[in-house]
N, C-alpha and C positions, 0 to 999 in steps of 0.2 A: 124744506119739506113741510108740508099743509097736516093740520091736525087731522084731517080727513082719511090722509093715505099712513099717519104715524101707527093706525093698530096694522093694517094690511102688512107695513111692512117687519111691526113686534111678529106676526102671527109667519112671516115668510122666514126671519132669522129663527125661529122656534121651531121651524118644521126641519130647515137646513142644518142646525146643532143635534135634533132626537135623530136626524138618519145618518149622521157624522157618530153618535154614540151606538147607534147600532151598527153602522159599518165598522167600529170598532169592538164593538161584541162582537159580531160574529166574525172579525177577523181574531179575536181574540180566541175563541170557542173555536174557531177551524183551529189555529196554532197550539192549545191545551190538547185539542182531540188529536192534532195528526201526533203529537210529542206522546200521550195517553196508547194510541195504538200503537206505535212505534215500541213505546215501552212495554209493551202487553204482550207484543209479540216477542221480542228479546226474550223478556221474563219465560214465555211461552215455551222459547226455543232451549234458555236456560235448564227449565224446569222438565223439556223434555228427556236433555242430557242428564238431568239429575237424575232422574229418574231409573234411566238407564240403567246409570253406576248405582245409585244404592239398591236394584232389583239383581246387580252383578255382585254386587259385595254380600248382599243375604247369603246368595247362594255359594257362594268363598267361606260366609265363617259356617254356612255348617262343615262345609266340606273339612276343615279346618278344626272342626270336633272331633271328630270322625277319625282323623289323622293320631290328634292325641287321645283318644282314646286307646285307637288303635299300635298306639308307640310306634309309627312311620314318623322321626322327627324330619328326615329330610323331606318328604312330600308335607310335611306341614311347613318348614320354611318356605318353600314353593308356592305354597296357598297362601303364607301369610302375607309373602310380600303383592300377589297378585291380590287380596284385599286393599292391603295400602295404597297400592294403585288408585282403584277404585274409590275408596273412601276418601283418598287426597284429593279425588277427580269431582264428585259429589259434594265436597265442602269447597270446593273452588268456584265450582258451577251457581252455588248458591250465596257467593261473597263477594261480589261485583259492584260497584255503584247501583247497576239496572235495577238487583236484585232488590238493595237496599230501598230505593227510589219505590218499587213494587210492595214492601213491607210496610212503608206508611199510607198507602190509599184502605180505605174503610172497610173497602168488601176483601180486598183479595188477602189484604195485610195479614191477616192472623193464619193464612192458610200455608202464606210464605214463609213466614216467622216459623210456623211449625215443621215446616219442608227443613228449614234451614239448622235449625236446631237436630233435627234427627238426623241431617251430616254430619255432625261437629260429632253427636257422640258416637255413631259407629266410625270416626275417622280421629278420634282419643284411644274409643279402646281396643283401635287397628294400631295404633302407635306406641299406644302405652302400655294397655293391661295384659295384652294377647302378647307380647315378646317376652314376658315378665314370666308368665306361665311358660314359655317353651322354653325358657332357661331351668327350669323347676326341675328339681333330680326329684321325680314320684316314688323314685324308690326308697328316699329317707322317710316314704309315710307309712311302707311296711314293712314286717319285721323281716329277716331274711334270717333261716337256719337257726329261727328261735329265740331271736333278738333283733333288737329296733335300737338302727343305731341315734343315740341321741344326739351327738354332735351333729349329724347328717341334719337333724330331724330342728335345730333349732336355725341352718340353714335357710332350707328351704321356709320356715317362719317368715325369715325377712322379708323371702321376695314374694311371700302370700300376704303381708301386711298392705305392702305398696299399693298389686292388682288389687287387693279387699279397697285400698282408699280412693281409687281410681274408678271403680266399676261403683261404690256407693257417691261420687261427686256426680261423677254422670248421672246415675238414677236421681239424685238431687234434684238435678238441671232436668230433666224432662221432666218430673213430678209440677214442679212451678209453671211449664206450658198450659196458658187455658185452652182447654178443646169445647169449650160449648159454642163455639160460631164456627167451626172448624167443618169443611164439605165430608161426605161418607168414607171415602176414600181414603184422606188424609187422617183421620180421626180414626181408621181402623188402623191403619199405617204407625199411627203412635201407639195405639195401644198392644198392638201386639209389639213391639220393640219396647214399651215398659213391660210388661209379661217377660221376654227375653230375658231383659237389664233384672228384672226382679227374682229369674230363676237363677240368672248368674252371680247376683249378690248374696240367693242364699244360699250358694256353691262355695263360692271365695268367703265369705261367714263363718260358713261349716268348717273350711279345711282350715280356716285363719283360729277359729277356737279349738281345732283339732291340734292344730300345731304347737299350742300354748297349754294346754291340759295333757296332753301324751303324757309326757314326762313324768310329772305327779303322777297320772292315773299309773302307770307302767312301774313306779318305785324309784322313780330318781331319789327321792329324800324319805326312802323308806319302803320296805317289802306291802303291798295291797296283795288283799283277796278278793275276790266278787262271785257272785251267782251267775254261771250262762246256766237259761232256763231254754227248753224248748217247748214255744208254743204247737197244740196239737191241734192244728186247722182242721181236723174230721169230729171235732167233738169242741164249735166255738163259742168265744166268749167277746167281749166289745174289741177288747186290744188285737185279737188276732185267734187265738186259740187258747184254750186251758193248760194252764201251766202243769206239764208232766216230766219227764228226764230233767236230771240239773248235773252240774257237775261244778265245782270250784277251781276256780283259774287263781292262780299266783304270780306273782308280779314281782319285778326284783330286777331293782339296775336295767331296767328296757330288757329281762328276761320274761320267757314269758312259759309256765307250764299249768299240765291240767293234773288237777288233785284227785280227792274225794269224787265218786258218783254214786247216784242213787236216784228216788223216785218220788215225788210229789205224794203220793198213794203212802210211804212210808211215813210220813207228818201223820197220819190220822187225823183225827179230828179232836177240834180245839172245844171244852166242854164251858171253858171260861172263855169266852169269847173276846177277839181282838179288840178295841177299840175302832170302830168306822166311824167315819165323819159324818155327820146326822142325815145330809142331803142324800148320800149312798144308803144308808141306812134306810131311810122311807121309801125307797124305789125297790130295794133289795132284801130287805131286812135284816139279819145280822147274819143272813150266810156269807158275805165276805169275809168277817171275824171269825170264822168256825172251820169252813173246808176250804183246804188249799187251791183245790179246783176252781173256787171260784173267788178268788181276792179282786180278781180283774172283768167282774160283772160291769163294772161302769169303764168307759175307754179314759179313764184319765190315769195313765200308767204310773206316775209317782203315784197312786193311791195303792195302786196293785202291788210294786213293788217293796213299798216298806210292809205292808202286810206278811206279804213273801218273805221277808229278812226278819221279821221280827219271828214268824213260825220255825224256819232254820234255828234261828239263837233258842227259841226251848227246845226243840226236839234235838237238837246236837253239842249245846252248848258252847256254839262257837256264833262269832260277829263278823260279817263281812261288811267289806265298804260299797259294796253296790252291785246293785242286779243289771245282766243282761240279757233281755229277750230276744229268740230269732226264731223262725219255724223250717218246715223243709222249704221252702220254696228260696229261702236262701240257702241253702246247703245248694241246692240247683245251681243257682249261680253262683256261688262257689268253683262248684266242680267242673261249672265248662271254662274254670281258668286254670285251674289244676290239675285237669283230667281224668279220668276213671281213678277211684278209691275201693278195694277192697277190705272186705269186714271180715274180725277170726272167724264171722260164721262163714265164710265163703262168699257169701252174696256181694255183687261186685257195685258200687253205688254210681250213676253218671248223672251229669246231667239233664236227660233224656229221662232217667225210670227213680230217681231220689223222691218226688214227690207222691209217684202208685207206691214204691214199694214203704215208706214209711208209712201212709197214712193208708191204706188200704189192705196192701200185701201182706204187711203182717199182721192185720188183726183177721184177716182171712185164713192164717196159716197157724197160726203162732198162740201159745196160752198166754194170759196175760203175765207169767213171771218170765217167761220166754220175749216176751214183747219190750218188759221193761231191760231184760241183759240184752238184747239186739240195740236198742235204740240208744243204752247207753256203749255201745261197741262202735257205733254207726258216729254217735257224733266225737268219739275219740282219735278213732280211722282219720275223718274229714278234718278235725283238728291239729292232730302230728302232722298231717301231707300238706297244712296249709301252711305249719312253721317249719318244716322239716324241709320239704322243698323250698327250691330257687325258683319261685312262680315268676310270673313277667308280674309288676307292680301295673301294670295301666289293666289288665283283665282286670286284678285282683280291685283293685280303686272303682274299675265300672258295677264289677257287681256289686261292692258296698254303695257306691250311690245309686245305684237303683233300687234297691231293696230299704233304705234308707228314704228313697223319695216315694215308695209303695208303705211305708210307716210297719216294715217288715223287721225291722233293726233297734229297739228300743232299749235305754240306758236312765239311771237313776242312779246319783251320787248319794250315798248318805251324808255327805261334806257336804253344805246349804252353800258354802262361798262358789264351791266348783260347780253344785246342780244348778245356782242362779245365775253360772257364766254362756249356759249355753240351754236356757230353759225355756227359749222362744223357738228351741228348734223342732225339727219333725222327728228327730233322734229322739228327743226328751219324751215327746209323749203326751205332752203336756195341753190337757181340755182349756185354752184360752178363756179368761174373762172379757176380754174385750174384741171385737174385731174390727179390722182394717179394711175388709170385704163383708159383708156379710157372710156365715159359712153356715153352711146345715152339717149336721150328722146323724148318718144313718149306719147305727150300729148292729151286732147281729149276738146273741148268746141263744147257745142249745138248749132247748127243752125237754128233746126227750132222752136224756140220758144216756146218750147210745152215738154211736161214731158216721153220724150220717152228712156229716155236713161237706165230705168228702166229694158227695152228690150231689149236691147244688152250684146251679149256674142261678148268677142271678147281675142285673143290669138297675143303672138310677138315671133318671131324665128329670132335669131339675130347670124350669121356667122361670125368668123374669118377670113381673106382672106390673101392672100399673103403681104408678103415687098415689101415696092418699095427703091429703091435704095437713095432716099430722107431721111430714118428714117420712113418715114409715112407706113399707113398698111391698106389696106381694109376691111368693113365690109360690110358684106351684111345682110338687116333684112327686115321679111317679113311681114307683119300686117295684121291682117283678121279680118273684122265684120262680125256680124251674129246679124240679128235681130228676134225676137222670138215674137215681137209684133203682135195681131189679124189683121184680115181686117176691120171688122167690131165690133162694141160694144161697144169702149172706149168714156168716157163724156170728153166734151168739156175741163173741166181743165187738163185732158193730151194731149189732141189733140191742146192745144193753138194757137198760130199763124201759124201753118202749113205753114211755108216760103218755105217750100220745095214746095209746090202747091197742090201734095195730103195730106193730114194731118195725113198718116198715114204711109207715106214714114220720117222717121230718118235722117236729114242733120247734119253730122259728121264734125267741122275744125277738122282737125288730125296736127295738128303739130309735126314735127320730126325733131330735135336738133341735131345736128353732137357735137363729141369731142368736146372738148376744144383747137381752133386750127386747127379743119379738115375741114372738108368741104362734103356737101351733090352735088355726083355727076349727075342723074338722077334719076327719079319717073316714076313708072308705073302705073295704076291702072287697075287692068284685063286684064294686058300682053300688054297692049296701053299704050304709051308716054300722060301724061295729063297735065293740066298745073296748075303752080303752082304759089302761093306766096310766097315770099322771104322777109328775113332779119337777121338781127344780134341781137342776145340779151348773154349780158355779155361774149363775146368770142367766141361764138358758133354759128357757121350759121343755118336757122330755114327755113324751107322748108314748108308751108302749105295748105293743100290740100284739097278740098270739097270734100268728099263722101255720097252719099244719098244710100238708101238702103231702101228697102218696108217690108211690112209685109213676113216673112219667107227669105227671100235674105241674101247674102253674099258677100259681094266685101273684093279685097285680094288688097293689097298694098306694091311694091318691090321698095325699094330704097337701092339706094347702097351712102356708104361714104365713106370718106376717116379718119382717125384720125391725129390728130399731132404725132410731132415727139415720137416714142415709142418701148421698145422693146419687150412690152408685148406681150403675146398670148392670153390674157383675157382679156370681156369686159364686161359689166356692163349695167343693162337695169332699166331705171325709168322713170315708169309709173303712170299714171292719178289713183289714186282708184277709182274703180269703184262700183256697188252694187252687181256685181259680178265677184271673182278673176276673174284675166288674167290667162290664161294658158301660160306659156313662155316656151322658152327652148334657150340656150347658147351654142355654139359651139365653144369651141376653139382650140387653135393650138400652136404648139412651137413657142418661144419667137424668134424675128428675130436675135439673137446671136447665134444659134446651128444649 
């Protein structure tokens, strides 16, 4: 070879080697990509079937509530096992090699991982928690014919410990799923199954600390008394209503009877005023310490209620170990598990007319000493018929958790060991320092002194808003009253003090509570700047505002806040019960990390 032709033939081996390396790229690249589609579509196919099953097992476990609620255990065996099906089919679909192969590429991986993860736990707690629960004898949770049996009762503990640890390891495990690269679909998909998982855990929570405190609170190791208070939703205050009727319940060995009754009105007024906590104090001024009516100005019910117990102990000279709050609208449901209660006065209470005739009917008919022996007749009646009768325990279980999850059921231990076992709950009452979501509150107390609040409908529309560069996040919420009260007709004991000046115009404090941490920026009321009261109660800035409103009227209310630092897209709304629901709606948005 001639030094002449030696580049010609460098330059022909170089050209022959780079089309030898691309022929093996792109045979390389055909082979990655047919193996890539091949797997894409498996996954595809997988993912379709998954799909399937876990949109068939949604619809299995509600059915599957529904059942136990409704005490059908054998149509709930029949749904349960038709979930496990399902669920076994969904976590099999998603456990493959393919699947696995599909979880470590870049894009799709975290969407699979999330798919895969949401089988496992609806196909745990198809396995584990939900058999555990239909073994559960509901009847050891209530009293039957005026006792609670306790041995029953420390049963069914065991097997609510298990489900309780079972249903909080799951919530664990999807808590740890990152959703910020997660498609729309998928990431609503988890979130509403942690929602799910979160209302189930504070279900299994409740009945798991219910099952461990019975006992105590009931007199296993000694006779309790307590306050059941009935709040008066036609004349409100933040927790639900102004505390009027009481009566003392006695406790003894898992017995259970009603004592003493009487009337909030009969306390008088305290000329030495209670002790309030400074924060309630500058929002309120010392009318929590003075009139029983209003110990429960601010919605943090341990505040209301030892107020409440300490007024009892001087005006009667007696000490009880804890207050219980409820208004009519649990006596309602109540009674549609108990059915029809009549009162010595005749008057027959149902589900159906318990809520006109307590908070309307009689103050329409009745003088006010007639009003306080009716309501304490009323909740005597409903109390005998609910230990006296053989009620079915799954009614009786739905309306306590509904009215419990409505924050219509409200409990305070004077025992600090027992109040701090169950003081995270919706039971308790309890105005959070910290939040886990951000939450607004939008509380309501009467101003004009008169039983109007009977009358009002009223709705909250609470908006996610943008990040701000700080970690904090805006919300925007709307409030709207509607009053539905006559112009003319109503007797004096609803029309009471008419402070408003007509007595037939509704004077609204609206109190609204920023995060924990945030802060309330302005207040509108009918598109005007209005002014407000201001303060702080337990971390949370309190904006409060006069609204009056007439017969048939409506005023709207926009306040915008801010929350602490967060990176949620969801917020949380707790409201005043009323005599009738709120209508709410929630709007959220991506978490400020995506």
């Amino acid at each position: 070879m001639t030094e002449s032709e030696s580049p010609r033939r460098r330059r022909s081996r170089s050209r022959r080697r780079r089309r030898a390396r691309l022929r093996r790229i792109l045979l390389t690249t055909l082979v990655v990509g047919s193996l890539l589609l091949g797997l894409g579509g498996w996954v595809g196919f997988r993912g379709w079937q998954a799909r399937a099953h876990l949109v068939n097992a949604a619809g299995l476990a509600g059915e599957l509530s529904a059942h136990l609620v409704g005490g059908d255990t054998a149509r709930a065996q029949r749904t349960l096992a038709a979930l496990q099906e399902q669920a076994g089919a969904a976590r099999r679909a998603t456990g493959d090699p393919g699947w696995w192969l599909g979880r470590q590429t870049p894009i799709a991986g975290a969407n699979l991982t999330a798919i895969r993860q949401i089988a496992i736990a609806i196909d745990d707690l198809a396995r584990q928690a939900f058999p555990a629960l239909l073994r559960v004898d509901l009847g050891g949770l209530v009293p039957q014919e005026g006792r609670l049996d306790l041995t029953g009762l420390r049963a069914v503990a065991d097997e609510l410990v298990a489900v309780h640890d079972t249903v909080q390891q799951t919530r664990t495990r999807l808590v740890e799923v990152p959703d910020d690269r997660l498609v729309g679909q998928v990431r609503q998909a988890l979130a509403d199954l942690r929602g799910e998982i979160d209302r189930l855990a504070a279900m299994t929570s409740a009945a798991n600390k219910a099952s461990k405190l019975l006992p105590p609170l009931l007199g296993v190791d000694g006779a309790r008394t307590y306050l059941l208070v009935s709040q008066n939703s036609a004349e409100l205050r933040a927790t639900g209503g102004m505390f009027g009727a009481y009566a003392v319940i006695e406790a003894n060995k898992g017995r259970v009877k009603m004592g003493a009754q009487g009337s909030s009105s009969s306390f008088g007024r305290f000329t030495d005023p209670l002790k309030v906590p400074a924060e309630v104090r500058a929002l309120w001024g010392e009318l929590p310490g003075i009139y029983p009516a209003d110990v429960n100005l601010s919605p943090h019910f341990p505040t209301a209620a030892s107020l409440y117990r300490e007024m009892y102990r001087r005006h009667s000279g007696e000490t009880v170990d804890g207050v219980l709050a409820v208004d009519p609208v649990v006596l309602s449901y109540l009674l549609k598990a108990t059915g029809p209660v009549r009162t010595p006065g005749g008057v027959a209470l149902s589900a159906e007319n318990a809520v006109q005739t307590l908070l309307s009917d009689a103050y329409q008919r009745m003088s006010p000493k007639e009003q306080d022996t009716f309501f304490a007749a009323a909740a005597a009646a409903v109390f005998d018929t609910l230990f006296a009768r053989n009620v079915h325990p799954n009614g009786l279980l739905s309306a306590f958790d509904r009215s419990i999850r409505e924050r219509r059921i409200l409990f305070w231990s004077a025992r600090p060991e027992e109040q701090r076992t169950f003081d995270d709950s919706r039971m308790a009452g309890t105005l959070p320092e910290k939040d886990t979501v951000p939450t607004v509150g939008v509380f309501l107390n009467d101003g004009s002194g008169a039983k109007l609040g009977y009358y009002l409908r009223q709705s909250a529309d609470l908006t996610v808003g943008d990040c701000h560069a700080d970690g904090r996040r805006e919300l925007n919420l709307r409030v709207t009253l509607r009053s539905t009260a006559p112009a003319s007709g109503l007797s004096e004991s609803v029309l009471g003090l008419g402070r408003a000046g007509d007595p037939y115009t509704a004077r609204t404090l609206v109190s609204v509570y920023a995060p924990t941490g945030g802060a309330v920026l302005d207040t509108r009321l009918d598109g005007a700047e209005t002014s407000v009261g201001n303060g702080t109660e337990r971390r949370r800035q309190v904006a409060v505002v006069n609204v009056e409103i007439g017969p048939g009227g409506t005023r709207t209310l926009e306040i915008s806040l801010l929350t602490g630092k967060t990176e949620s897209g969801t917020a949380e709304l707790w409201l005043t019960p009323t005599a009738t629901p709120w209508t709410t709606h929630v709007v959220t948005a991506p978490s400020c990390s995506q």
